[in-house]
PDB file with SEQRES, HELIX, SHEET and CRYST1 records, atoms N, CA, C and O in Angstrom:
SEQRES   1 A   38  UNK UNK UNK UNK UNK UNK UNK UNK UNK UNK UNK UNK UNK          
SEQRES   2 A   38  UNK UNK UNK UNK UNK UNK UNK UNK UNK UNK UNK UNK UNK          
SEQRES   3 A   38  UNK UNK UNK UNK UNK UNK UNK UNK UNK UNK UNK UNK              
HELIX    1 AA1 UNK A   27  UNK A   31  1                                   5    
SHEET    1 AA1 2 UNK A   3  UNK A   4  0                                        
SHEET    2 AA1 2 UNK A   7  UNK A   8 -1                                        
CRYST1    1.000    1.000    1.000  90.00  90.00  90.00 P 1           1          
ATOM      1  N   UNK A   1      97.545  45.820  57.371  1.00  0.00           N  
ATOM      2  CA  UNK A   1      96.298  46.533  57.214  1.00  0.00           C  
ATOM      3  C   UNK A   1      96.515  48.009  57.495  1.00  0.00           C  
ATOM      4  O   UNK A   1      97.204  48.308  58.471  1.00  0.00           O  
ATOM      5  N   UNK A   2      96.108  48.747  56.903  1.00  0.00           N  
ATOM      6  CA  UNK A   2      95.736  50.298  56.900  1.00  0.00           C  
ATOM      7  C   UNK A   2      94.723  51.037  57.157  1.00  0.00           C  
ATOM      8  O   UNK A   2      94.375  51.551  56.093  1.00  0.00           O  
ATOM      9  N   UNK A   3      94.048  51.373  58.019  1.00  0.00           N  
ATOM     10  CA  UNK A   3      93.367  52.499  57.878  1.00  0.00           C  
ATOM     11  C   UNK A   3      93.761  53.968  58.554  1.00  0.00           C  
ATOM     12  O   UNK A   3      94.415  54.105  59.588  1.00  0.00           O  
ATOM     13  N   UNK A   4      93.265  54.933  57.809  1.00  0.00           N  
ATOM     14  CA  UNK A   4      93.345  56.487  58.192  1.00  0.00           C  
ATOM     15  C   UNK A   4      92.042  57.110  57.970  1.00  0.00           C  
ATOM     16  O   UNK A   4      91.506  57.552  56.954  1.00  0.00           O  
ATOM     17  N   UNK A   5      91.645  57.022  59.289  1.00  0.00           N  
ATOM     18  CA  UNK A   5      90.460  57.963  59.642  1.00  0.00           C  
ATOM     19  C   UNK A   5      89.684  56.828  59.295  1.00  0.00           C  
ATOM     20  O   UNK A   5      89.824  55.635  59.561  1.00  0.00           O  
ATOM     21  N   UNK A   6      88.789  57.492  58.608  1.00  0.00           N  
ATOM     22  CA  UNK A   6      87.782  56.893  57.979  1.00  0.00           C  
ATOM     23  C   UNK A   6      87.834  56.065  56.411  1.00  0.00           C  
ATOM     24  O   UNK A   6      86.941  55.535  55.750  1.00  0.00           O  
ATOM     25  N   UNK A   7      89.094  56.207  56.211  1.00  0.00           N  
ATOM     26  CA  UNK A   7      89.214  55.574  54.987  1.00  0.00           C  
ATOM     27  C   UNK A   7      89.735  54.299  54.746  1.00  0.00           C  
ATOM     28  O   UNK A   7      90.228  53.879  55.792  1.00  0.00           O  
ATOM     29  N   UNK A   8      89.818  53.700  54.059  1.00  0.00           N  
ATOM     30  CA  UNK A   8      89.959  51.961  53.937  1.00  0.00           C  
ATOM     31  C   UNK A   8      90.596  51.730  53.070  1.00  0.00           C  
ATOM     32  O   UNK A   8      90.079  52.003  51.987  1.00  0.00           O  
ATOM     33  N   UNK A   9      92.330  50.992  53.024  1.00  0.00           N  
ATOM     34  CA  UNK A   9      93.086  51.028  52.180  1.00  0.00           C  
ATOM     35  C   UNK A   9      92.344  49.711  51.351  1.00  0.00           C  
ATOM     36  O   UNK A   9      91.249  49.250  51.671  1.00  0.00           O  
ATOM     37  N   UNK A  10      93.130  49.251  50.297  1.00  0.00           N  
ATOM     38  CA  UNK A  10      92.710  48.009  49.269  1.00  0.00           C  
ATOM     39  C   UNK A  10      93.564  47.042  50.297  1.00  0.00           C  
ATOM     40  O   UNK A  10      93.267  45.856  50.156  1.00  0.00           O  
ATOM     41  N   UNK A  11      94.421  47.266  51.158  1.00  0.00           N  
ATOM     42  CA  UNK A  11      95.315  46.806  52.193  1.00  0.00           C  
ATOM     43  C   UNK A  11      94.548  45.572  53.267  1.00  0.00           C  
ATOM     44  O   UNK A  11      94.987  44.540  53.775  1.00  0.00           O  
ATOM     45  N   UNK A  12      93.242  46.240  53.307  1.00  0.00           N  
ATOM     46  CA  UNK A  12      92.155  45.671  54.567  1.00  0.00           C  
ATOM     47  C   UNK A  12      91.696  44.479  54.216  1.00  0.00           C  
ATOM     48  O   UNK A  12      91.370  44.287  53.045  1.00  0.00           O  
ATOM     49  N   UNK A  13      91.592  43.462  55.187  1.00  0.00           N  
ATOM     50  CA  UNK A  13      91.318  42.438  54.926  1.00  0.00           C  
ATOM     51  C   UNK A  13      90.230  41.681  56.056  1.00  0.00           C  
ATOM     52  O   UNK A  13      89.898  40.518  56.285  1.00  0.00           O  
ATOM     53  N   UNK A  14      89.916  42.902  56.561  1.00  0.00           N  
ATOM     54  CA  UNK A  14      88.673  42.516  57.707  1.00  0.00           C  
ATOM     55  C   UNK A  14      88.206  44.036  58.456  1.00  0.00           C  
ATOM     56  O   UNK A  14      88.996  44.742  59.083  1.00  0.00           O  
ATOM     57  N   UNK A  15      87.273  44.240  58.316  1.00  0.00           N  
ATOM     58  CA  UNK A  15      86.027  45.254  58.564  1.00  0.00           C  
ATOM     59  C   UNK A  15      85.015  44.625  59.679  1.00  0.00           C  
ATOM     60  O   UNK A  15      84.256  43.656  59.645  1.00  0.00           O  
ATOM     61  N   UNK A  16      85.380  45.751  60.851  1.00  0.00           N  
ATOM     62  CA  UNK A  16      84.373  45.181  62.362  1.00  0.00           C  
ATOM     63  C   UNK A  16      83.537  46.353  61.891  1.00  0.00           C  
ATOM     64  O   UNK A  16      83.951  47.386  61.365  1.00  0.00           O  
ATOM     65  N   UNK A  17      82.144  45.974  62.202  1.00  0.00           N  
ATOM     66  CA  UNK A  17      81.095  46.880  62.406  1.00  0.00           C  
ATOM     67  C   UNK A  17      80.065  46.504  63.350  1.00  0.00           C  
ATOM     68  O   UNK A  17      80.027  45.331  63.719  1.00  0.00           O  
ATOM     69  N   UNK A  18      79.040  47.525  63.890  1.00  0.00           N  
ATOM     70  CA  UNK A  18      78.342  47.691  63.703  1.00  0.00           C  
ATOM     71  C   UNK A  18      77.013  48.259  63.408  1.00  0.00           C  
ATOM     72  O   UNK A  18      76.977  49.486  63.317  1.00  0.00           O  
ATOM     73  N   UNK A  19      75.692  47.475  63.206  1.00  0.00           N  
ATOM     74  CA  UNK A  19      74.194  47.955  62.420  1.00  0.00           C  
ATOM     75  C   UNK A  19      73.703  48.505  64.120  1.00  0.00           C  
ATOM     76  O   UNK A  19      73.517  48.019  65.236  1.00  0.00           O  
ATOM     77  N   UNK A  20      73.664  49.594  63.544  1.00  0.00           N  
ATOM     78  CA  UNK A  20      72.764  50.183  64.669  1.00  0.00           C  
ATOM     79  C   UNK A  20      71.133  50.679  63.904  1.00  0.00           C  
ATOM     80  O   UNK A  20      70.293  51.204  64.635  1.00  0.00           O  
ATOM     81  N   UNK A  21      70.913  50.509  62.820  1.00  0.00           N  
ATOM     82  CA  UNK A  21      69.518  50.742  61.925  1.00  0.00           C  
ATOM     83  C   UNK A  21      69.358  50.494  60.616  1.00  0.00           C  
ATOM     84  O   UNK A  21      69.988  51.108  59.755  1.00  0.00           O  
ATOM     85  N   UNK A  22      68.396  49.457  60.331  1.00  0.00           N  
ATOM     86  CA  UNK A  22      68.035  48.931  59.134  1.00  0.00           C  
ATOM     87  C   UNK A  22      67.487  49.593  58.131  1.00  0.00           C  
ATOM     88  O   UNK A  22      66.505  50.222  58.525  1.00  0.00           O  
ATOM     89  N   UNK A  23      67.719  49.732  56.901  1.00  0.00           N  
ATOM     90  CA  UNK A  23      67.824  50.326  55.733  1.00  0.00           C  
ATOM     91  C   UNK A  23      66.839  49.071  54.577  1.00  0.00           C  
ATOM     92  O   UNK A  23      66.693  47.855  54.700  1.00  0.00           O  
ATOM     93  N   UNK A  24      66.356  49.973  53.578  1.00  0.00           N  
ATOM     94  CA  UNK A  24      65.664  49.071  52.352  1.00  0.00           C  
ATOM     95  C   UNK A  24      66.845  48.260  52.139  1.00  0.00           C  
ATOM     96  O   UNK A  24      66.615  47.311  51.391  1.00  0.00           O  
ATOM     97  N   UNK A  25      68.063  48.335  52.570  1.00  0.00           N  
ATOM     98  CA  UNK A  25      68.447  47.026  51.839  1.00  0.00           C  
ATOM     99  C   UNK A  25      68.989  46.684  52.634  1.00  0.00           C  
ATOM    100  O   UNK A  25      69.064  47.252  53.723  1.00  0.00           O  
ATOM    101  N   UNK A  26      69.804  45.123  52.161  1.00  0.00           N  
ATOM    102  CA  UNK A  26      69.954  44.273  53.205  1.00  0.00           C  
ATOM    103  C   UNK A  26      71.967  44.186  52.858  1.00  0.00           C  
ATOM    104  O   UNK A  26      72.454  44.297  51.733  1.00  0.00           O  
ATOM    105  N   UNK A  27      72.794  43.966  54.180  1.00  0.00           N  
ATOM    106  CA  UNK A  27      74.045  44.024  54.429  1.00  0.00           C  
ATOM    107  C   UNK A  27      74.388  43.452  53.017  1.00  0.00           C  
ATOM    108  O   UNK A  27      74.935  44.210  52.215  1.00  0.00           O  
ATOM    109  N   UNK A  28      74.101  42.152  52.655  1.00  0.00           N  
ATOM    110  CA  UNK A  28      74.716  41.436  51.576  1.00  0.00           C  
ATOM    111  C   UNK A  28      74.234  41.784  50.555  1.00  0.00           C  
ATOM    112  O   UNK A  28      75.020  41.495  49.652  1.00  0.00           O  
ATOM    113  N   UNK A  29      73.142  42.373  50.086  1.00  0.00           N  
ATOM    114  CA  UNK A  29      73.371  43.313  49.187  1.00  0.00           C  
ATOM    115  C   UNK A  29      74.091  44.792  48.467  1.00  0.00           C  
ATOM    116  O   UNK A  29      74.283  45.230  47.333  1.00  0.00           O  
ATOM    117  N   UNK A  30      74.419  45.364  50.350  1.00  0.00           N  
ATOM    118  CA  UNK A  30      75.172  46.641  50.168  1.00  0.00           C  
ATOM    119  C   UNK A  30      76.939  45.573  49.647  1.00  0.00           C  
ATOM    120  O   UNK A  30      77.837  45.958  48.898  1.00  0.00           O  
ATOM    121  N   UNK A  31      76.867  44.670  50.163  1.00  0.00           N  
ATOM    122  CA  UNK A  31      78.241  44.530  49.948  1.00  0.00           C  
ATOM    123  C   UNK A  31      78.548  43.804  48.805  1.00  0.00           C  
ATOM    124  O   UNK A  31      79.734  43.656  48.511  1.00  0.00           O  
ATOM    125  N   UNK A  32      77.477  43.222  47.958  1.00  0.00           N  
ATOM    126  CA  UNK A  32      77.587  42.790  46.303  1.00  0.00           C  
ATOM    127  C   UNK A  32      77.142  41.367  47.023  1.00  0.00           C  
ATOM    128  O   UNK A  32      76.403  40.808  46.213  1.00  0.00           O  
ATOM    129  N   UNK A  33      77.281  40.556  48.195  1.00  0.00           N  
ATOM    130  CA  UNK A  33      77.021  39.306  48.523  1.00  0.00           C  
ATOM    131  C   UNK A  33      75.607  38.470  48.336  1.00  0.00           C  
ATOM    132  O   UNK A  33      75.470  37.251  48.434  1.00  0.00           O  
ATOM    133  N   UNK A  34      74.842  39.216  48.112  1.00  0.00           N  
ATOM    134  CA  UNK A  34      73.488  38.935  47.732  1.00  0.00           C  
ATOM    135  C   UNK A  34      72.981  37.397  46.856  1.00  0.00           C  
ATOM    136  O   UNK A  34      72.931  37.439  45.627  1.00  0.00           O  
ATOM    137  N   UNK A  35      72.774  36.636  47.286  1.00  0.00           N  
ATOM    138  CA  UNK A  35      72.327  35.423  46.420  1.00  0.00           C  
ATOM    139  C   UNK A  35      71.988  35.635  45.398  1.00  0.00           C  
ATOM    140  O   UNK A  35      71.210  36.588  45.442  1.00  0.00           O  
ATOM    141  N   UNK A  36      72.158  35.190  44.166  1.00  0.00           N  
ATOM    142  CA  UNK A  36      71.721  35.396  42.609  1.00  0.00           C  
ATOM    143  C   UNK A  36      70.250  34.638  42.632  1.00  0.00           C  
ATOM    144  O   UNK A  36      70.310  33.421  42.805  1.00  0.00           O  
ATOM    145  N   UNK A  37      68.811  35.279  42.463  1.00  0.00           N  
ATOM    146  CA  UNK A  37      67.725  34.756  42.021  1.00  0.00           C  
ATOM    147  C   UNK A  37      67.534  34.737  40.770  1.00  0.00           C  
ATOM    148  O   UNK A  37      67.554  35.769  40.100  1.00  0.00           O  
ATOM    149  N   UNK A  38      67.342  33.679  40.324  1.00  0.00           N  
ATOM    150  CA  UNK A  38      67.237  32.805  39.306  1.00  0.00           C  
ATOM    151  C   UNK A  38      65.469  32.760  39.020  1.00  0.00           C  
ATOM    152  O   UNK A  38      65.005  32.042  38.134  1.00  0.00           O  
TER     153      UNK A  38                                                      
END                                                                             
């Protein structure tokens, strides 16, 4: 795994965070994970 600074190689294979304030959207949507509604 790689990171420098703030940047995130294609290398990474796990991302710690955290939400310190909620936004119109929701985590699994920022990250494409979002359930498909049908």
């Amino acid at each position: 795994m790689s990171i420098h600074g703030r940047d995130i190689s294609s290398d990474v294979g796990q991302i710690n965070v955290k939400v310190v304030e909620s936004g119109s959207k929701s985590i699994e949507e920022l990250l494409g994970k979002a359930p498909k509604e049908e």
